[in-house]
VOPA-402904 format. One record per atom (N, C-alpha, C): residue number from 1; atom name; residue in one letter; x, y, z. Coordinates in nm, 3 decimals, always signed. Atoms other than C-alpha are relative to their C-alpha. Example, Ala and Ser with C-alpha at 12.3 -4.5 7.8 and 13.67 -1.06 7.14 Angstrom:
VOPA-402904
n|atom|res|c1|c2|c3
1|N|A|+0.089|-0.119|+0.000;
1|CA|A|+1.230|-0.450|+0.780;
1|C|A|+0.090|+0.120|+0.000;
2|N|S|-0.082|-0.119|-0.006;
2|CA|S|+1.367|-0.106|+0.714;
2|C|S|-0.077|+0.109|+0.073;
end
This chain:
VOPA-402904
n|atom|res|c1|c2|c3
1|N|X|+0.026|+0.085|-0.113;
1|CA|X|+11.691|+1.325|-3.996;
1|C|X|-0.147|+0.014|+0.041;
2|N|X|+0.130|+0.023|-0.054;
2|CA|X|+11.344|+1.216|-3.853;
2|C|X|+0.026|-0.004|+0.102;
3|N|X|+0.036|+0.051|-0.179;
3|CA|X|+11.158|+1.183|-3.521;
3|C|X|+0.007|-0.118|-0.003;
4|N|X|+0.005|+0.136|-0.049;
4|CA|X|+11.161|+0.828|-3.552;
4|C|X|+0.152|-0.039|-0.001;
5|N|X|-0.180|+0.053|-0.044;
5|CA|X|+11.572|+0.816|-3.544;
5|C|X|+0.018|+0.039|+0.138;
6|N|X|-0.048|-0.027|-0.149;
6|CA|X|+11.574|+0.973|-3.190;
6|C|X|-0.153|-0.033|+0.099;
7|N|X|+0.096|-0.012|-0.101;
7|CA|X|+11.222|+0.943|-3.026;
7|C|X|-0.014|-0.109|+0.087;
8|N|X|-0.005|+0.166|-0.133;
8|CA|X|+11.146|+0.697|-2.742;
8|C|X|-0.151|-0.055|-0.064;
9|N|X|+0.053|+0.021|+0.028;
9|CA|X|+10.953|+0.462|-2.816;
9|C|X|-0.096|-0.093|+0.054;
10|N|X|+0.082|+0.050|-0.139;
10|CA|X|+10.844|+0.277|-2.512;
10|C|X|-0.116|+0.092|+0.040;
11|N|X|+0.027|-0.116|-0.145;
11|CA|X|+10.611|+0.527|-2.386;
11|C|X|-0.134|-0.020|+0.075;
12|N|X|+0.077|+0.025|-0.080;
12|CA|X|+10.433|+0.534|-2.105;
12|C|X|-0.123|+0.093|-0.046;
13|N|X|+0.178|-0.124|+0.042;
13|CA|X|+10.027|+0.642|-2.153;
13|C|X|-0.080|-0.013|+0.137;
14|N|X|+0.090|+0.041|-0.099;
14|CA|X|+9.748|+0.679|-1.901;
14|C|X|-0.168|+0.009|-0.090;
15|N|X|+0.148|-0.041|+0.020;
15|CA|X|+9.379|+0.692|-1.940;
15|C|X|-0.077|+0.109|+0.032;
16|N|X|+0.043|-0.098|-0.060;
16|CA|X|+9.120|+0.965|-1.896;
16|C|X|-0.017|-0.023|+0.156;
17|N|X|+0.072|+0.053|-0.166;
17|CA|X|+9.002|+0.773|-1.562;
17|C|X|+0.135|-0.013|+0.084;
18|N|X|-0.110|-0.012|-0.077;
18|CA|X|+9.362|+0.715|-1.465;
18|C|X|-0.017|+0.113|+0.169;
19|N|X|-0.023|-0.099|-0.137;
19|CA|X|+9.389|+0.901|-1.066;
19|C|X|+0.156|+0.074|-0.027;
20|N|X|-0.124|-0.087|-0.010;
20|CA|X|+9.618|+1.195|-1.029;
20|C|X|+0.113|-0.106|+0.110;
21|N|X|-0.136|+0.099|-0.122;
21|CA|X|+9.821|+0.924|-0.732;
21|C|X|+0.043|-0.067|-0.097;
22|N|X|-0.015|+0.138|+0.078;
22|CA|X|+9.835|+0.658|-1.004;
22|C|X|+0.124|+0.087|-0.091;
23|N|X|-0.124|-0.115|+0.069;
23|CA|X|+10.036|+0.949|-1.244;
23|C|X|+0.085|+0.018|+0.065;
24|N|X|-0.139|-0.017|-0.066;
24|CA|X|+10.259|+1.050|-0.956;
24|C|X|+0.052|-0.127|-0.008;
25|N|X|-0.053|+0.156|-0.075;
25|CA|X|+10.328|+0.678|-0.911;
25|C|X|+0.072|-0.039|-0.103;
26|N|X|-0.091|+0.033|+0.125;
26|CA|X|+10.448|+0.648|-1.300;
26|C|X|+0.094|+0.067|-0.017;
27|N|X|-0.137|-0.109|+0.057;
27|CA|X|+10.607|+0.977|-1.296;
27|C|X|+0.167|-0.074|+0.088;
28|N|X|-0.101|+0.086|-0.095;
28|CA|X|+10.823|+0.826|-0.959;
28|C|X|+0.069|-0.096|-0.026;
29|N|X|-0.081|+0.136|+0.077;
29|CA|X|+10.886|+0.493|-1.122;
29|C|X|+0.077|+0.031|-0.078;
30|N|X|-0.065|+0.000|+0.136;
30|CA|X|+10.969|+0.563|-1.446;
30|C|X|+0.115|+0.142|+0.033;
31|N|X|-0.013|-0.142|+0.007;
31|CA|X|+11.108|+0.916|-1.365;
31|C|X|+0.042|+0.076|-0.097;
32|N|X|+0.040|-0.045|+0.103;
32|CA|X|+10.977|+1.058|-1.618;
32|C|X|-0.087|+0.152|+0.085;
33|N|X|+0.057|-0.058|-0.043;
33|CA|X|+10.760|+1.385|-1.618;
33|C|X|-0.115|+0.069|-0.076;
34|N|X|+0.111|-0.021|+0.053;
34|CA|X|+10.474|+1.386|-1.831;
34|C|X|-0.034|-0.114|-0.067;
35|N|X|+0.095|+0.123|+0.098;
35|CA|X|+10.239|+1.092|-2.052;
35|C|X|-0.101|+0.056|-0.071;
36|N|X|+0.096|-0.028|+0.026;
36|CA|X|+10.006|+1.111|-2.288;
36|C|X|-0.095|-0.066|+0.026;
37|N|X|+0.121|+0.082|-0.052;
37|CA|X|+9.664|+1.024|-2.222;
37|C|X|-0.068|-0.067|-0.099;
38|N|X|+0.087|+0.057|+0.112;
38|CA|X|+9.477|+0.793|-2.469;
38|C|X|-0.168|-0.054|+0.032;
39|N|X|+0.167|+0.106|+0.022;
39|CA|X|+9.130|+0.605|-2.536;
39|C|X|+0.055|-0.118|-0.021;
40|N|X|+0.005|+0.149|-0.002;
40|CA|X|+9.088|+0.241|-2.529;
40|C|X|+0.035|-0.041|-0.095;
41|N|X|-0.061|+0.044|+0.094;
41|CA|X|+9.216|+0.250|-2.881;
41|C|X|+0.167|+0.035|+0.011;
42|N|X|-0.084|-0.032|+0.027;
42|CA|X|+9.540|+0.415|-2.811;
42|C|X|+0.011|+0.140|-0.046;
43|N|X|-0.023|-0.128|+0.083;
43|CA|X|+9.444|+0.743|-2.988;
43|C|X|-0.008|+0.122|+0.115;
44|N|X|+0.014|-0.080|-0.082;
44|CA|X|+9.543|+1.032|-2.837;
44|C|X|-0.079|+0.123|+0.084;
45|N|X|+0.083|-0.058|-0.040;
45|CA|X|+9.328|+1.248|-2.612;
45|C|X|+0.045|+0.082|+0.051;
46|N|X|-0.102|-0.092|-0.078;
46|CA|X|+9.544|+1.469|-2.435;
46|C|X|+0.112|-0.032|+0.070;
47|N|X|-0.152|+0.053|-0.047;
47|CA|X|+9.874|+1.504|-2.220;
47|C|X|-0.034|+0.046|+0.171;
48|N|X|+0.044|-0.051|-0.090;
48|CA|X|+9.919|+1.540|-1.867;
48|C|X|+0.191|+0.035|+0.047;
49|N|X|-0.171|-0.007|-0.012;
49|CA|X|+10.302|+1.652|-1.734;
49|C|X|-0.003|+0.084|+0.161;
50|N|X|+0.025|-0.025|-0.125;
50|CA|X|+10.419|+1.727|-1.396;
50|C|X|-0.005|+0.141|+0.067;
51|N|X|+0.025|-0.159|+0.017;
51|CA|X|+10.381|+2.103|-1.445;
51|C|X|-0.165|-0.015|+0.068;
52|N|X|+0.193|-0.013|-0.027;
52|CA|X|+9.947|+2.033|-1.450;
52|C|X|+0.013|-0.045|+0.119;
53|N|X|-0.006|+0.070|-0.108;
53|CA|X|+9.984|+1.826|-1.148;
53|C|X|-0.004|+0.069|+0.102;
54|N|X|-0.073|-0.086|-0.182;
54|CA|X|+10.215|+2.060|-0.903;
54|C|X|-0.160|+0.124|+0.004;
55|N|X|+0.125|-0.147|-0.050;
55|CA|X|+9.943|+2.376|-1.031;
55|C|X|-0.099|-0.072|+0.053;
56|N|X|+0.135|+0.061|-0.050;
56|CA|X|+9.623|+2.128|-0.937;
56|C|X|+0.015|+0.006|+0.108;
57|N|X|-0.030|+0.045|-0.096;
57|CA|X|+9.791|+2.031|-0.640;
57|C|X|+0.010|+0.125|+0.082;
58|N|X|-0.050|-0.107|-0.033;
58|CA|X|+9.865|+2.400|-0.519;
58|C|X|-0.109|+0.063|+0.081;
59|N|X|+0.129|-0.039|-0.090;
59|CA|X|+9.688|+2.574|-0.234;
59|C|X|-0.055|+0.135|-0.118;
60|N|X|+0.073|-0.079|+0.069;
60|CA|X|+9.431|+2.823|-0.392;
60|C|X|-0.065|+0.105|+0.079;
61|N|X|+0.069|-0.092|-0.062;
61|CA|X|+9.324|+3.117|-0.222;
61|C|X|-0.110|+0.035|-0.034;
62|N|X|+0.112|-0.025|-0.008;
62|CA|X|+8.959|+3.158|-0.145;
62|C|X|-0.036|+0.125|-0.042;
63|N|X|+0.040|-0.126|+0.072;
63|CA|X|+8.841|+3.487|-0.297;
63|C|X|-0.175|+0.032|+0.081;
64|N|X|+0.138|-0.034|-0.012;
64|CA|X|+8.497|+3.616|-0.104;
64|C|X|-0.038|+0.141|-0.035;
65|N|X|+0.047|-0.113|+0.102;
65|CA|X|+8.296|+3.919|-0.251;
65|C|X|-0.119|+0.038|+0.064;
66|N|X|+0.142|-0.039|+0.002;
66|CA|X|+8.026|+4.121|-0.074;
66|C|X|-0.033|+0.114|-0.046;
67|N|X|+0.058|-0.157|+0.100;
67|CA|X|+7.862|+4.451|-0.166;
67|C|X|+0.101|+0.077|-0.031;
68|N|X|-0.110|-0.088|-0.004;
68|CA|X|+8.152|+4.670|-0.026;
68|C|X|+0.158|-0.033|-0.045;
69|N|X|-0.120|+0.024|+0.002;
69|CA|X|+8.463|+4.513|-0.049;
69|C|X|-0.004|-0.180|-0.031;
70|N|X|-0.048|+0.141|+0.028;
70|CA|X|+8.639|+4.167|-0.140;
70|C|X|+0.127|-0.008|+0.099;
71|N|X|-0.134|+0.020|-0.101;
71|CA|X|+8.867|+3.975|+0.128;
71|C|X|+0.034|-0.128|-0.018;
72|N|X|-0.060|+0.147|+0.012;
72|CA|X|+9.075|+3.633|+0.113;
72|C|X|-0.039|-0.104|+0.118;
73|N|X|+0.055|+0.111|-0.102;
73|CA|X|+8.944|+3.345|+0.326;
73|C|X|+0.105|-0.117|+0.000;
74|N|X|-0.134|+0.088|-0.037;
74|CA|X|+9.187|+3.083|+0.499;
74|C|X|+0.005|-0.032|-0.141;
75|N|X|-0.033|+0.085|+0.142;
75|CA|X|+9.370|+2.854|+0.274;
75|C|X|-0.001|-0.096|+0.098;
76|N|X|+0.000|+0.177|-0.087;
76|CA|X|+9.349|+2.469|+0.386;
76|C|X|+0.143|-0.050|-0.006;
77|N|X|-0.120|+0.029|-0.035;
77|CA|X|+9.614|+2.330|+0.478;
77|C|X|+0.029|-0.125|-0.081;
78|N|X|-0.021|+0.078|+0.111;
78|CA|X|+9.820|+2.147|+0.206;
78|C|X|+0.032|-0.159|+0.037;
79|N|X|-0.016|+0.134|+0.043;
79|CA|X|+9.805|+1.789|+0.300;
79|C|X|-0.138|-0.028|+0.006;
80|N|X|+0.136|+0.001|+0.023;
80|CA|X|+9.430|+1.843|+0.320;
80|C|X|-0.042|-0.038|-0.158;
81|N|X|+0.027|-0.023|+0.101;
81|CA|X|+9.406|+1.963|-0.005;
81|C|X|+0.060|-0.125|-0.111;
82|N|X|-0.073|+0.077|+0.080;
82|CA|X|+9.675|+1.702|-0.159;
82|C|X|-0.111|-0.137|+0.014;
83|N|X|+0.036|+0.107|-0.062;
83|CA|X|+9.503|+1.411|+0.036;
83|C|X|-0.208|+0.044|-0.057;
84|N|X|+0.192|+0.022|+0.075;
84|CA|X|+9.131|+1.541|-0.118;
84|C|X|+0.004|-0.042|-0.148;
85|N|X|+0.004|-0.001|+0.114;
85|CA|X|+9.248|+1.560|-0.457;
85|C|X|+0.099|-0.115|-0.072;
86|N|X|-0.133|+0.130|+0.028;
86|CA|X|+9.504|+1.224|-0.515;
86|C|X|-0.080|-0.046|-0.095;
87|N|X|+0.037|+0.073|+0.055;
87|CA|X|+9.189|+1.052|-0.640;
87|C|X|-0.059|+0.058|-0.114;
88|N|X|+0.080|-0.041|+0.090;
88|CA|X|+9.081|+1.291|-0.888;
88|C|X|+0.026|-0.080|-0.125;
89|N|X|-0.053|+0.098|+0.049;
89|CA|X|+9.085|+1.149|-1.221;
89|C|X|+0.058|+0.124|-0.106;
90|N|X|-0.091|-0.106|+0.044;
90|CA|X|+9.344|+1.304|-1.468;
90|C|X|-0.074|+0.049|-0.136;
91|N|X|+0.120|-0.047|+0.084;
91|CA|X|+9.033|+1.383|-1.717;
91|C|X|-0.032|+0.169|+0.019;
92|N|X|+0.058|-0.157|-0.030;
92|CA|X|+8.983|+1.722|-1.521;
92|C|X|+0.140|+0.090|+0.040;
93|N|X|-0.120|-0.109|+0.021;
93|CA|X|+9.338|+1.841|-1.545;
93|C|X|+0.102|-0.038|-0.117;
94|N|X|-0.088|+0.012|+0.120;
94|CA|X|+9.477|+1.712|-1.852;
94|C|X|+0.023|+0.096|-0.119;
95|N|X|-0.026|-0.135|+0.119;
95|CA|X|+9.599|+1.945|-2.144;
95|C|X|-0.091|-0.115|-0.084;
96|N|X|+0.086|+0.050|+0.104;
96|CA|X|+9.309|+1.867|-2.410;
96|C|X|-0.042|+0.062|-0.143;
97|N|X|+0.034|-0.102|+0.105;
97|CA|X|+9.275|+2.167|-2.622;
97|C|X|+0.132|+0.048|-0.078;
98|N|X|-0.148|-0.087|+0.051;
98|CA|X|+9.562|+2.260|-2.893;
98|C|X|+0.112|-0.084|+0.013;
99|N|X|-0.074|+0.076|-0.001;
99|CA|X|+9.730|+1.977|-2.872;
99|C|X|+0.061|+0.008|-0.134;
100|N|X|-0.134|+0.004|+0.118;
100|CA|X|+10.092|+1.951|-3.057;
100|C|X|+0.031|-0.147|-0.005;
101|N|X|-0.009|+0.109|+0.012;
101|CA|X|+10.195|+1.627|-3.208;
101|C|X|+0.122|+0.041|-0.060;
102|N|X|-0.045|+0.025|+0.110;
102|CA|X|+10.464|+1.524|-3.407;
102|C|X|-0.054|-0.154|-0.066;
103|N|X|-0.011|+0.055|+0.038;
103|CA|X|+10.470|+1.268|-3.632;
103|C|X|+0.119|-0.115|-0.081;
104|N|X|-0.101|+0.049|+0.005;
104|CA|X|+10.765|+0.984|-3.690;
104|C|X|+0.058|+0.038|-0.159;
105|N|X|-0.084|-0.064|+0.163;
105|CA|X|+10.832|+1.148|-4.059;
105|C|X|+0.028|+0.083|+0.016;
106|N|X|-0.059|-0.109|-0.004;
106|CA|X|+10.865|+1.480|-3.934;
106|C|X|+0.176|+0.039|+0.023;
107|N|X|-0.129|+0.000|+0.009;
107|CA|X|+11.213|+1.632|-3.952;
107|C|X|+0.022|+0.052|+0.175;
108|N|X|-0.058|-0.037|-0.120;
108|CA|X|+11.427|+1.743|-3.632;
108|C|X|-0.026|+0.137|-0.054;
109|N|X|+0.004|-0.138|-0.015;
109|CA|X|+11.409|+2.086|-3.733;
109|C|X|-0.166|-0.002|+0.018;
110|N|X|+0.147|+0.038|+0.012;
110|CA|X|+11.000|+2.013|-3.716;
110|C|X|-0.027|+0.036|+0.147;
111|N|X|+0.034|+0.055|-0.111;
111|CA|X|+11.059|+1.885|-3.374;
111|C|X|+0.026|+0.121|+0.081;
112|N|X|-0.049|-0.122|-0.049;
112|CA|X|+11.316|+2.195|-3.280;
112|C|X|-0.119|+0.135|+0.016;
113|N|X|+0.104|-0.097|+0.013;
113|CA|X|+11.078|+2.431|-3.396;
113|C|X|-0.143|+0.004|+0.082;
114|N|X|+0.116|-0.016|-0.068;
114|CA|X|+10.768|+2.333|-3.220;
114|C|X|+0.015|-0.004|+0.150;
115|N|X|-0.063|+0.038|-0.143;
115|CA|X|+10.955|+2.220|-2.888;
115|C|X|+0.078|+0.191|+0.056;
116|N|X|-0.035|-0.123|-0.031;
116|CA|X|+11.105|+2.612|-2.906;
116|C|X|-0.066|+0.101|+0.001;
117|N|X|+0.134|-0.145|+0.021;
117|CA|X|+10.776|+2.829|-3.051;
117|C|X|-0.071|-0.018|+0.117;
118|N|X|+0.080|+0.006|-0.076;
118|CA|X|+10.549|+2.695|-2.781;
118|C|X|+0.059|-0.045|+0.151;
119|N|X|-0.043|+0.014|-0.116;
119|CA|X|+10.790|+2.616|-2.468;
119|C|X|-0.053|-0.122|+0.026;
120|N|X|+0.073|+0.133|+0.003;
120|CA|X|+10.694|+2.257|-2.491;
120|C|X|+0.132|-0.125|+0.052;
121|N|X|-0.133|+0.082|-0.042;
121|CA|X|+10.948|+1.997|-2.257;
121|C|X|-0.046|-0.146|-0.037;
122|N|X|-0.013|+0.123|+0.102;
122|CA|X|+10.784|+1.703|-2.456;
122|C|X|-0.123|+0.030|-0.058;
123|N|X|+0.135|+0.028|+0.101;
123|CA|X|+10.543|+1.615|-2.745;
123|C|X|-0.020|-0.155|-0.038;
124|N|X|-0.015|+0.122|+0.032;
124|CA|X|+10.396|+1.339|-2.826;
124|C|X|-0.031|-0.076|-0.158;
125|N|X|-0.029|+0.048|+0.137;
125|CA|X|+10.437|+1.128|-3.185;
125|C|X|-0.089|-0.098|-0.014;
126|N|X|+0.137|+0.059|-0.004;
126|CA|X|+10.122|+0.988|-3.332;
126|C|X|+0.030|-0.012|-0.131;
127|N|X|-0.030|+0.033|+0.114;
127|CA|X|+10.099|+0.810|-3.644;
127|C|X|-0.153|+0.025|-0.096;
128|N|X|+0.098|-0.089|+0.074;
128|CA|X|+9.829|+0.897|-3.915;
128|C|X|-0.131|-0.068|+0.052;
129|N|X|+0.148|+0.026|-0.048;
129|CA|X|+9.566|+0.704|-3.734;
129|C|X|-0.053|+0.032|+0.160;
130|N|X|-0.007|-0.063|-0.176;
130|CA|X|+9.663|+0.921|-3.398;
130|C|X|+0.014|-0.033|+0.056;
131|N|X|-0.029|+0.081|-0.101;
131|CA|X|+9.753|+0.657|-3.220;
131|C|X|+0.152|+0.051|+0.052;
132|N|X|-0.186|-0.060|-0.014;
132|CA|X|+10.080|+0.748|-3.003;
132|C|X|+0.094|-0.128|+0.029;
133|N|X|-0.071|+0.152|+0.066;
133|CA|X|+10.341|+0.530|-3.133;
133|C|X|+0.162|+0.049|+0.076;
134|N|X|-0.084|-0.019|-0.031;
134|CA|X|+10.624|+0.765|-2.941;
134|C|X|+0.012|+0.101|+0.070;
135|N|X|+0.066|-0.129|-0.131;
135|CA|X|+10.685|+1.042|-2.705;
135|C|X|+0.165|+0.094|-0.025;
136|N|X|-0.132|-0.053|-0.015;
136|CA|X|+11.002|+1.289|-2.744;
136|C|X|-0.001|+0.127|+0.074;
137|N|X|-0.001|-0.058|-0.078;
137|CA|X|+11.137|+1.523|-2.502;
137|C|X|+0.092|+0.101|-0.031;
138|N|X|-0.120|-0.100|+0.030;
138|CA|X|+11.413|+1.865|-2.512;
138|C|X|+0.113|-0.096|+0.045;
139|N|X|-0.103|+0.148|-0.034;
139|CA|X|+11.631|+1.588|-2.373;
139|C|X|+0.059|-0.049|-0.058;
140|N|X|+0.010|+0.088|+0.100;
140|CA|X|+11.599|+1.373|-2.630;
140|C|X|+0.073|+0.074|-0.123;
141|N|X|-0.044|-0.035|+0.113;
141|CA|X|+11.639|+1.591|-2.873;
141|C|X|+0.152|+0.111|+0.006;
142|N|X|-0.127|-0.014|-0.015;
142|CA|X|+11.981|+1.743|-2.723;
142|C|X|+0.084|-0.064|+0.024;
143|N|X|-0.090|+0.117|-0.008;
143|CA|X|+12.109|+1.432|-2.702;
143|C|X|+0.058|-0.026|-0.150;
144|N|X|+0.006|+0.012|+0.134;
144|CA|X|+12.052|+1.397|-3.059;
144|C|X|+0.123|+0.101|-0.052;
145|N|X|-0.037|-0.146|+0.086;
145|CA|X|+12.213|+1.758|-3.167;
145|C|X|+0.156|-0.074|+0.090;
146|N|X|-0.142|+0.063|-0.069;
146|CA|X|+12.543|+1.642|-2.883;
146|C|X|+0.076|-0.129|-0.085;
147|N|X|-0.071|+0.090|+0.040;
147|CA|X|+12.590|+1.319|-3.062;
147|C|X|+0.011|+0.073|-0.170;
148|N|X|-0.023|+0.001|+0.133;
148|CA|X|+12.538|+1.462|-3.429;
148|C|X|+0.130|+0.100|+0.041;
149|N|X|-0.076|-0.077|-0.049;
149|CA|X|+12.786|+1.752|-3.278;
149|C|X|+0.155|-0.090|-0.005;
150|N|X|-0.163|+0.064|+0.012;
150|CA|X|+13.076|+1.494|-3.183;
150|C|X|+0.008|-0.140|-0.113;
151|N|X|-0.072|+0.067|+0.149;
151|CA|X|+13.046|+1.288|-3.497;
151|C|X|+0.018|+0.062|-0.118;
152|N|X|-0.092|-0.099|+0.096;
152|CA|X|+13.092|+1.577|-3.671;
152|C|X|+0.146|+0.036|+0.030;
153|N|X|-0.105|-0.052|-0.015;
153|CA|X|+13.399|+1.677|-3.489;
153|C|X|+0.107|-0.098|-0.027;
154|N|X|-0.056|+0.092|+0.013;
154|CA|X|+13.533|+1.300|-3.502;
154|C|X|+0.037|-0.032|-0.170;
155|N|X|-0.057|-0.012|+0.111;
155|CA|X|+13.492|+1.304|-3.850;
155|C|X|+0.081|+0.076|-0.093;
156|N|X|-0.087|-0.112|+0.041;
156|CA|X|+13.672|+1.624|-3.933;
156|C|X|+0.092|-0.008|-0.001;
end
């Protein structure tokens, strides 16, 4: 079995310039919880999922440092912080480095394997000119293993 018998194939993308509001606003719609990000061709550039988001979004404790000692300085208050950073654009928190793909020939054990070595709740499926042509999720692919599961048992 391949990724292209179970993967989705609708999938939603954003841009580097895309705004972190504009992402919540797809994740909300669609409810979904991650996209990949492309270039104006389609080819992939990185991912962004609602993991990067919540940490961006997260108050951050100030750290100050003088000769003697180091002490924590307020934290701002989180609709400050949410309401500064909505418009950032998702360029400066997207996963960009080390990116995992599959590809629609790869096998399910391909998909298993990389979705289980690296703790990965989707990847996205790019075809040999990197363009992403599909997006699959742990979801997806236990939906897959459930249905091959009861048409094995049906056929028995």
């Amino acid at each position: 079995m391949q990724v292209r018998d179970f993967m989705i194939y609708d999938v939603y993308t954003v841009t580097p310039s895309t705004s972190v509001k504009e992402v919540l606003g797809i994740f909300e719609k669609n409810e979904i919880g991650g996209v990949p990000v492309v270039d104006k061709m389609g080819n992939l550039v990185g991912i962004v999922t609602d993991g990067d988001i919540v940490r961006f979004l997260s108050l951050q404790e100030k750290f100050y440092f003088t000769y003697s000692m180091a002490y924590i300085g307020d934290i701002e208050p989180i609709e400050k912080v949410i309401k500064q950073r909505m418009n950032t654009q998702i360029s400066e928190i997207m996963v960009k480095k080390h990116l995992k793909t599959l590809s629609p020939d790869d096998t399910l054990e391909c998909a298993l394997s990389l979705l289980s070595k690296h703790r990965f709740k989707k990847l996205p499926v790019v075809n040999g000119a990197g363009r992403v042509v599909g997006i699959i999720s742990r979801g997806d692919v236990i939906k897959r293993l459930a249905k091959m599961t009861t048409e094995q048992i049906t056929i028995s």
